[in-house]
C-alpha positions as a LaTeX table, in Angstrom:
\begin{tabular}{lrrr}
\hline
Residue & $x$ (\AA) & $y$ (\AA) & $z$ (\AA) \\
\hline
Unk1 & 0.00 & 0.00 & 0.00 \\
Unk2 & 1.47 & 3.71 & $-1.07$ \\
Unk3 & 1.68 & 6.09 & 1.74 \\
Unk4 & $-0.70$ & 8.83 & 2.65 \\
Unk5 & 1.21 & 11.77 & 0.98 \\
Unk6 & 0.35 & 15.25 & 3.09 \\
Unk7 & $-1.97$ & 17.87 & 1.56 \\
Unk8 & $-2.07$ & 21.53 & 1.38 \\
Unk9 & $-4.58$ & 23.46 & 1.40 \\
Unk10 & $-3.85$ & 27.48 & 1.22 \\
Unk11 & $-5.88$ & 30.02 & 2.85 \\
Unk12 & $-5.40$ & 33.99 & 2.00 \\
Unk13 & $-6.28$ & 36.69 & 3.38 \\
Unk14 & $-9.12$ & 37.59 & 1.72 \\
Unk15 & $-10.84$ & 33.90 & 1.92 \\
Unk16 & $-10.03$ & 33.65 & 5.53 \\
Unk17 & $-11.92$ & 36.90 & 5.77 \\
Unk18 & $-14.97$ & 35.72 & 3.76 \\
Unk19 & $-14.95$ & 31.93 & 5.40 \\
Unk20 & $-14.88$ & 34.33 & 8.82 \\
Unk21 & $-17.80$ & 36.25 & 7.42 \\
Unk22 & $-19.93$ & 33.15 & 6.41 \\
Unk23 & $-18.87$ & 31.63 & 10.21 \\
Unk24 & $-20.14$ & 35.01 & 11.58 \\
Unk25 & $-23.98$ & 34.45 & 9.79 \\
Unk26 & $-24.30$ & 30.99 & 11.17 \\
Unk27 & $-23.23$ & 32.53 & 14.92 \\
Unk28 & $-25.72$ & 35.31 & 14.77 \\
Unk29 & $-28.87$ & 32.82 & 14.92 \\
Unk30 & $-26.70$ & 30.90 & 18.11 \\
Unk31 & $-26.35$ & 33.80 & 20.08 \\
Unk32 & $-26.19$ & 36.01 & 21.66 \\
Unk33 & $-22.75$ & 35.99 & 23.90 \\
Unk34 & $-21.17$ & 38.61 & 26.58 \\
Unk35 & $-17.63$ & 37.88 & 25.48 \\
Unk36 & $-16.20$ & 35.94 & 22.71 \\
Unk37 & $-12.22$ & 34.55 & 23.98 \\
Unk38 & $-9.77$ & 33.82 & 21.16 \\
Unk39 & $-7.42$ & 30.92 & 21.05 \\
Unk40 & $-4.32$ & 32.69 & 20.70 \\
Unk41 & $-2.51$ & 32.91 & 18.31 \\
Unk42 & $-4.20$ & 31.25 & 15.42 \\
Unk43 & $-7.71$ & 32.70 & 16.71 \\
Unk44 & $-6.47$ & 35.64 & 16.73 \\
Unk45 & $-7.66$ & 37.07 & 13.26 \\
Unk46 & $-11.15$ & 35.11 & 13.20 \\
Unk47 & $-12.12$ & 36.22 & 16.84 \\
Unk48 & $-11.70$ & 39.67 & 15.29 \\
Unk49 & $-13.40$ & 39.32 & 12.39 \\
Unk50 & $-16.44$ & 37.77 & 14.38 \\
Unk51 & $-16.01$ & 40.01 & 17.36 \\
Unk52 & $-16.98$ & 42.74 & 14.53 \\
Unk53 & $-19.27$ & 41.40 & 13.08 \\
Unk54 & $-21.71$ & 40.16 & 15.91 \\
Unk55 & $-20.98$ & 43.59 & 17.53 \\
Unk56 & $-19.23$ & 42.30 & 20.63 \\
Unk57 & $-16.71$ & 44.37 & 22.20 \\
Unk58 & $-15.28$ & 42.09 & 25.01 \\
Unk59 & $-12.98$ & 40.05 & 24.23 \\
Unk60 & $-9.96$ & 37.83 & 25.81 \\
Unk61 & $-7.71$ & 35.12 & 24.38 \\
Unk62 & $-6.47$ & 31.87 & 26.29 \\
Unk63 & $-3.35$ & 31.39 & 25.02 \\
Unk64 & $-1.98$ & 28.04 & 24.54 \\
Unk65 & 1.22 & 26.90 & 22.36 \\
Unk66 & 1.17 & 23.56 & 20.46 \\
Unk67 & 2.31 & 23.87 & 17.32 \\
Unk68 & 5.84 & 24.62 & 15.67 \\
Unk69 & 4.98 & 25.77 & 11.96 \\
Unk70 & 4.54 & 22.16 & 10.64 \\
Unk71 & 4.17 & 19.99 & 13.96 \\
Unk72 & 1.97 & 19.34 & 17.12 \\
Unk73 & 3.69 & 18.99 & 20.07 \\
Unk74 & 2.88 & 19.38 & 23.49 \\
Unk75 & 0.14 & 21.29 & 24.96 \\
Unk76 & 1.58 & 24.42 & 27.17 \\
Unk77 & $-1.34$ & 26.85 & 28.72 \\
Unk78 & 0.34 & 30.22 & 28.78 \\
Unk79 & $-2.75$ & 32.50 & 29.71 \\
Unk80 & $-5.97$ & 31.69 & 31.12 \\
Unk81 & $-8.97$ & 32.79 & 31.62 \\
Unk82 & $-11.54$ & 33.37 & 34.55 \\
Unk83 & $-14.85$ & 31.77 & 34.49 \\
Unk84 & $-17.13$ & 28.32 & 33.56 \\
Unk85 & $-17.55$ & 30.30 & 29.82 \\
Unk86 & $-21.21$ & 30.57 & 30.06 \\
Unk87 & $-22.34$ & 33.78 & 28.10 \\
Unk88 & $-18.44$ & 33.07 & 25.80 \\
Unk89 & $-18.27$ & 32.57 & 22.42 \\
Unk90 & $-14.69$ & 30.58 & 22.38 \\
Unk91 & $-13.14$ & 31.16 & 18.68 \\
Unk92 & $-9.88$ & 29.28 & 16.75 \\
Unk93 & $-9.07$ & 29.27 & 13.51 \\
Unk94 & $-8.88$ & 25.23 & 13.18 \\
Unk95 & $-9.65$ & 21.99 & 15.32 \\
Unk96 & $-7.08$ & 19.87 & 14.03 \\
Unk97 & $-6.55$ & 16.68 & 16.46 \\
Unk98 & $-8.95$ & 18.20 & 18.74 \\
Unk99 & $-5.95$ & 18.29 & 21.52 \\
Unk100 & $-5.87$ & 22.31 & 22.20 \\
Unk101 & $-9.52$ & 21.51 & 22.01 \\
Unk102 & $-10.09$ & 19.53 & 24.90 \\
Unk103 & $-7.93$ & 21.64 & 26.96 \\
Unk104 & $-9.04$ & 24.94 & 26.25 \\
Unk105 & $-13.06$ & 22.75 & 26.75 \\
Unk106 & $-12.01$ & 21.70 & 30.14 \\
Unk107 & $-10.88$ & 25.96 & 31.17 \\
Unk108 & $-14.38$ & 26.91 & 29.87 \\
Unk109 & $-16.71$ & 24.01 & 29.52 \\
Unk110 & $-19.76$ & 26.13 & 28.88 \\
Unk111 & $-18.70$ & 28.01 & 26.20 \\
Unk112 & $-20.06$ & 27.42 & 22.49 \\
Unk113 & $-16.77$ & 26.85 & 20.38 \\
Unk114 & $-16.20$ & 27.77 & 16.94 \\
Unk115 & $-13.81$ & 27.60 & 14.33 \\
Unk116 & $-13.73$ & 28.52 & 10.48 \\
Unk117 & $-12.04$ & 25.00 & 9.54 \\
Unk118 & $-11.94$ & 21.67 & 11.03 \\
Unk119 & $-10.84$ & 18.45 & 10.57 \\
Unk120 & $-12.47$ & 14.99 & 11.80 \\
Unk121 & $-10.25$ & 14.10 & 14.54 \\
Unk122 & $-11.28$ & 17.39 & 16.42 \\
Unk123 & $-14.73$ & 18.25 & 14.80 \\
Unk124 & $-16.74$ & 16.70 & 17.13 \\
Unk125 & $-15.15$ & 19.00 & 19.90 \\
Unk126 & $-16.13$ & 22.02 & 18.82 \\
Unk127 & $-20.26$ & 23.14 & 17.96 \\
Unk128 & $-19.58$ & 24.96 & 14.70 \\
Unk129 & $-17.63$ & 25.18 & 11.69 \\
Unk130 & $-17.78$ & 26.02 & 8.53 \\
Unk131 & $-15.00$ & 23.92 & 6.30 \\
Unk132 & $-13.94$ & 19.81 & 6.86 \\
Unk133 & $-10.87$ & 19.27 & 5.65 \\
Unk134 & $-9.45$ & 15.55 & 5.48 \\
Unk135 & $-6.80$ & 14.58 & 8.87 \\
Unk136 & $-3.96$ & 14.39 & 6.02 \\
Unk137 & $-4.55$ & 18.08 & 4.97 \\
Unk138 & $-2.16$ & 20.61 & 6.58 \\
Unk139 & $-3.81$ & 24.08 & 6.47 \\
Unk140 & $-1.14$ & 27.30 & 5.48 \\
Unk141 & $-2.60$ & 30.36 & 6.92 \\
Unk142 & $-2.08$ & 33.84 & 5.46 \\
Unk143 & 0.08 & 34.68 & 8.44 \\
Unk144 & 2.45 & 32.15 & 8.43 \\
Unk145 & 3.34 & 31.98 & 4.37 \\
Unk146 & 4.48 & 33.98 & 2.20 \\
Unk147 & 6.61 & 31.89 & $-1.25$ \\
Unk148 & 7.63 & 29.46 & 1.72 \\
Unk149 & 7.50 & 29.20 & 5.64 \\
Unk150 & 7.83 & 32.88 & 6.89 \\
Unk151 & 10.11 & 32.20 & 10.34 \\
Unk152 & 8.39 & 34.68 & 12.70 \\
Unk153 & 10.39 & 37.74 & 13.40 \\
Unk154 & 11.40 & 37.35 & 17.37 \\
Unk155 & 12.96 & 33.18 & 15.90 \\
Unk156 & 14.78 & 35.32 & 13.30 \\
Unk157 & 16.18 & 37.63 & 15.60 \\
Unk158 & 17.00 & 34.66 & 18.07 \\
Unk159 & 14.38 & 36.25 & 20.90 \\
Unk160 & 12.54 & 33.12 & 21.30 \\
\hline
\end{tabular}
């Protein structure tokens, strides 16, 4: 049997923003929420988008690291957040293996979760989305590509 050779599946800017948009119409009949709280970092840029468009003004991120720019590794909470997540509209940019998922689920285990893609390791996790892509499909984001892997700037200037 071959083996599974990786996908790629490339997001810009401007259909990140429109996939965002189209997340934001299904949200609005869902609602409403007092606070939506991004996954940082990849959350980042949806939770805005959303945060605009359903007119909510209070927002937070839980930030978690997981993933160099091509792996999953372990699961480090950096920031938290206060509360059960009741009245929260908890926003990421991708479920992948649903392991950021079920951590950030177990911090605020009443909040509805959301993300523009998923894939069906993690989909079940979270209580919208708007695009399945297959497990073997890794997702390049407008922020982290340019012609090839764009090293963020702090690596480059040996910060981090």
């Amino acid at each position: 049997m071959a083996e599974s050779q990786e996908k790629n599946f490339n997001v810009s800017w401007d259909q990140l923003h429109r996939d965002t948009k189209a997340l934001s119409w299904r949200l609005a009949e869902k609602g409403p929420w007092q606070r939506i709280v991004a996954i940082a970092r990849g959350g980042l840029v949806p939770a805005a988008i959303v945060a605009r468009e359903l007119n909510i003004r209070l927002i937070d991120t839980v930030c978690i690291a997981s993933y160099d720019h091509m792996d999953q590794g372990n699961i480090t909470v950096l920031k938290q957040v206060v509360g059960d997540g009741a009245d929260t509209l908890l926003v990421d940019d991708l479920v992948d293996t649903g392991r950021t998922a079920r951590a950030v689920r177990e911090m605020l285990p009443k909040a509805y979760f959301a993300t523009a893609y998923a894939k069906p390791e993690g989909a079940s996790l979270v209580d919208t989305f708007l695009t399945e892509v297959s497990q073997d499909t890794w997702i390049h984001f407008p922020w982290d590509t340019e012609l090839h892997y764009s090293q963020p700037l702090a690596e480059r200037l040996g910060e981090r």
